[in-house]
N, C-alpha and C positions, 0 to 999 in steps of 0.2 A: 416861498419859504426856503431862504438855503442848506443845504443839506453839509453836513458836516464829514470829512473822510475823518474812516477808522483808522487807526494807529496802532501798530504795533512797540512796546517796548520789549527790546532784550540790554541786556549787560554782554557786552563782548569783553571773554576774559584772554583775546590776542592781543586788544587794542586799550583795552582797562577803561573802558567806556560804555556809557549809556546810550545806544544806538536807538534810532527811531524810524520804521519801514513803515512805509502806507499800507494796510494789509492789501489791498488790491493789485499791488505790483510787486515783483521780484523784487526779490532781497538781495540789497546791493554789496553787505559785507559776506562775504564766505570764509571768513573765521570761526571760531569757535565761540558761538553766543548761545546763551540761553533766555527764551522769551519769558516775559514776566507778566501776569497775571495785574495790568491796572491800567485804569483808564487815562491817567494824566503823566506827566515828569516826576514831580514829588510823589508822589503811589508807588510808579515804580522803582525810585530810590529809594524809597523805604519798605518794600518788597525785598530789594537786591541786598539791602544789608540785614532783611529777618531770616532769607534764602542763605544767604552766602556769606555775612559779618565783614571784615574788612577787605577780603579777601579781593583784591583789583585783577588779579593773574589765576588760570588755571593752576600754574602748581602751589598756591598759596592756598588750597583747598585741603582739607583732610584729605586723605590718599582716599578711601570712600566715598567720598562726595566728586572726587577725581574719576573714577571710575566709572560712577555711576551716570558723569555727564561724557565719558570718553566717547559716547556715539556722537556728539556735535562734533568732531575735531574733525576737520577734512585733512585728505591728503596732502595737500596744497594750501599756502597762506596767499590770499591775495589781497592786500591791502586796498582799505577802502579812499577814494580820492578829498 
C-alpha cells in the first residue's frame, strides 16, 4: 500500500505565496510564513483568506495581526530558489 507524505501548508507573506514543505524535512523558505491548518491547496487557500483576507504582504495586515505574527520574521530574508 503506498504511503502518502504529509504536507505542510503556509502563506509566505515575503514572497505573497502559498508555499508547501514536506513536514518531514526542513523548511526550505526562511521568510516570514505562517503554517495553515489543512490538508490540501484549496483548504489552505481558503484558510489563508478566512486567516488573513486579502492580505498577500505582511504589512497589508492590521498592525495587530502584524504584531501578533512579528515572531515569524527572521532577521535575514533568504529567498527561496
Amino acid at each position: 500500500m503506498p504511503t502518502t507524505e504529509r504536507l505542510t501548508y503556509a502563506w509566505c507573506f515575503d514572497h505573497a505565496a502559498l508555499h508547501v514543505f514536506p513536514q518531514a524535512s526542513t523548511h526550505w523558505c526562511t521568510a516570514a510564513w505562517s503554517a495553515l491548518d489543512s490538508t490540501d491547496r484549496n483548504k489552505a487557500l481558503n484558510e489563508k483568506q478566512n486567516r488573513f483576507g486579502a492580505a498577500r504582504f505582511l504589512d497589508e495586515l492590521p498592525r495587530e495581526q502584524q504584531l501578533a505574527l512579528r515572531h515569524i520574521k527572521p532577521d535575514k530574508h533568504h529567498p527561496h530558489e
